[in-house]
C-alpha positions in Angstrom: -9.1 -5.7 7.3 -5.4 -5.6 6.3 -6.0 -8.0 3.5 -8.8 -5.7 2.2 -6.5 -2.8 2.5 -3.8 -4.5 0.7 -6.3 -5.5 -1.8 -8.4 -2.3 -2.5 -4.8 -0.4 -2.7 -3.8 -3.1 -5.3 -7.0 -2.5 -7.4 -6.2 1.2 -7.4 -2.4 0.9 -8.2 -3.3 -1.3 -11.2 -6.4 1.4 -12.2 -3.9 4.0 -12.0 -1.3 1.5 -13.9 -3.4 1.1 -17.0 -4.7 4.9 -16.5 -1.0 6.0 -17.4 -0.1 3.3 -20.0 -2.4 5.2 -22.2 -1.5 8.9 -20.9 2.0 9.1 -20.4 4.1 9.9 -23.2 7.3 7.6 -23.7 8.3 4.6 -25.0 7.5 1.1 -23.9 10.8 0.8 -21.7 10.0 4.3 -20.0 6.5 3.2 -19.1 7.5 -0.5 -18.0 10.3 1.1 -15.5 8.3 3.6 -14.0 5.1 1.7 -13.7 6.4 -1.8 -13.2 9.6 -2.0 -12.5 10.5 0.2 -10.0 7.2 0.2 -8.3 8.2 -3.6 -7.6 11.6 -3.1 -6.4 10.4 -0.6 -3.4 7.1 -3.2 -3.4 9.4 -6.1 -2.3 11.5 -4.0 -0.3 8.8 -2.5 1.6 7.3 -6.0 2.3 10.4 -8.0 2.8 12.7 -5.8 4.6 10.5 -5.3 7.7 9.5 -9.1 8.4 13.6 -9.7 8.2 15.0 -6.7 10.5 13.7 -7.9 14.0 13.5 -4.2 14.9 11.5 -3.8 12.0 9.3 -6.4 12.6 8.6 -5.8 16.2 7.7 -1.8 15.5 5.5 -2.7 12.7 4.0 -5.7 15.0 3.4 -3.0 17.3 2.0 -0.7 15.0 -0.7 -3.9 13.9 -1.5 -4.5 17.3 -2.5 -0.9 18.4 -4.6 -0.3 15.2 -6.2 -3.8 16.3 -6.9 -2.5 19.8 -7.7 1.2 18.7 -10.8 -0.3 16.8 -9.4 0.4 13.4 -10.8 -1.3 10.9 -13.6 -2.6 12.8 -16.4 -0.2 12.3 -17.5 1.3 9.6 -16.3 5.2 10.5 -12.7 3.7 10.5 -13.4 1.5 7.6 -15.0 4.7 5.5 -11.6 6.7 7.2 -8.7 4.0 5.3 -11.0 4.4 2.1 -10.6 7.4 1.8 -7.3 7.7 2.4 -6.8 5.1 -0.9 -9.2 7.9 -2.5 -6.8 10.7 -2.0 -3.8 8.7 -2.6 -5.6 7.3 -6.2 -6.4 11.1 -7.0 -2.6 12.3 -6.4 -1.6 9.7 -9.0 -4.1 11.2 -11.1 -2.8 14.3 -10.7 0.5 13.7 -11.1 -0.5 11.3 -14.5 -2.3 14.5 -15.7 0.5 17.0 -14.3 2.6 15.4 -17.4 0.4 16.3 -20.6 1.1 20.6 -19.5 5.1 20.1 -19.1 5.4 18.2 -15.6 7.9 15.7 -14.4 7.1 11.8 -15.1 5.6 10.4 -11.8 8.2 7.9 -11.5 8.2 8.7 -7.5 4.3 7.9 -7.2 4.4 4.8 -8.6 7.1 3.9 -6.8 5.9 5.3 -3.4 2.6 3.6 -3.9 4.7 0.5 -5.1 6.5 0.7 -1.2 2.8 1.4 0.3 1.2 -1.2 -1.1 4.6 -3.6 0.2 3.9 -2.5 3.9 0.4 -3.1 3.2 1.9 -6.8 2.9 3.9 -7.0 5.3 1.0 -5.4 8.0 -1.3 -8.5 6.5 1.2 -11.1 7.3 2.1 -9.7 10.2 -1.4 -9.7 11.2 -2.2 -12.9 10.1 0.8 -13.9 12.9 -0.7 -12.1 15.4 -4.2 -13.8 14.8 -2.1 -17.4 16.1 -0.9 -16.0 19.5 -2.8 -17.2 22.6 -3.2 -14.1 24.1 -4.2 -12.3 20.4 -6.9 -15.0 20.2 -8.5 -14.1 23.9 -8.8 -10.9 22.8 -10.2 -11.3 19.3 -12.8 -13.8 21.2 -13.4 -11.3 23.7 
């Protein structure tokens, strides 16, 4: 499930990427820093940062673990739940791409936040993908 997460928010960043190449007024270095470059510093942070910082890490391994145990992402209520939460997020990009044709600011912070979303996305994949090796992570999976 985190993998399809991290995937289906991908899609949708790169939708809403394209989406604003074509609507946003600016120049080419404008559009590259608020729809590539930024978005990939915060990206990187967001998945790098938390598999380094051992607190980090362990509240996030947490976090994967409860979801895991909660049931999320393994029926389909929960599963319709997250995709619909990349709904909403993918219309308030929208928005904010159509906020800037009547006067509003450039959604540099959108791109960027989704950027950051889309790096924890990463880092709860891997993370999962860890867990998935550990005996007692196993017996429960199996169970």
């Amino acid at each position: 499930m985190q993998a399809s997460a991290c995937l289906t928010a991908s899609l949708i960043y790169a939708w809403a990427g394209v989406h604003a190449w074509r609507v946003l007024p600016g120049s080419t270095r404008l559009k590259c820093a608020a729809i590539l470059i930024f978005p990939a510093i915060y990206l990187v942070a967001a998945a790098i940062l938390p598999l380094l910082i051992p607190p980090l890490r362990r509240v996030l391994k947490r976090y994967v673990w409860m979801s895991f145990t909660a049931g999320f992402g393994q029926t389909p209520i929960s599963v319709l739940l997250g995709l619909g939460v990349f709904a909403a997020a993918a219309g308030v990009i929208a928005l904010q791409i159509a906020d800037v044709a009547h006067g509003g600011r450039y959604p540099m912070s959108v791109f960027a936040g989704y950027g950051a979303g889309i790096g924890i996305l990463i880092a709860q994949s891997l993370l999962a993908r860890a867990l998935e090796r550990e005996a007692h992570v196993q017996a429960a999976i199996e169970a």
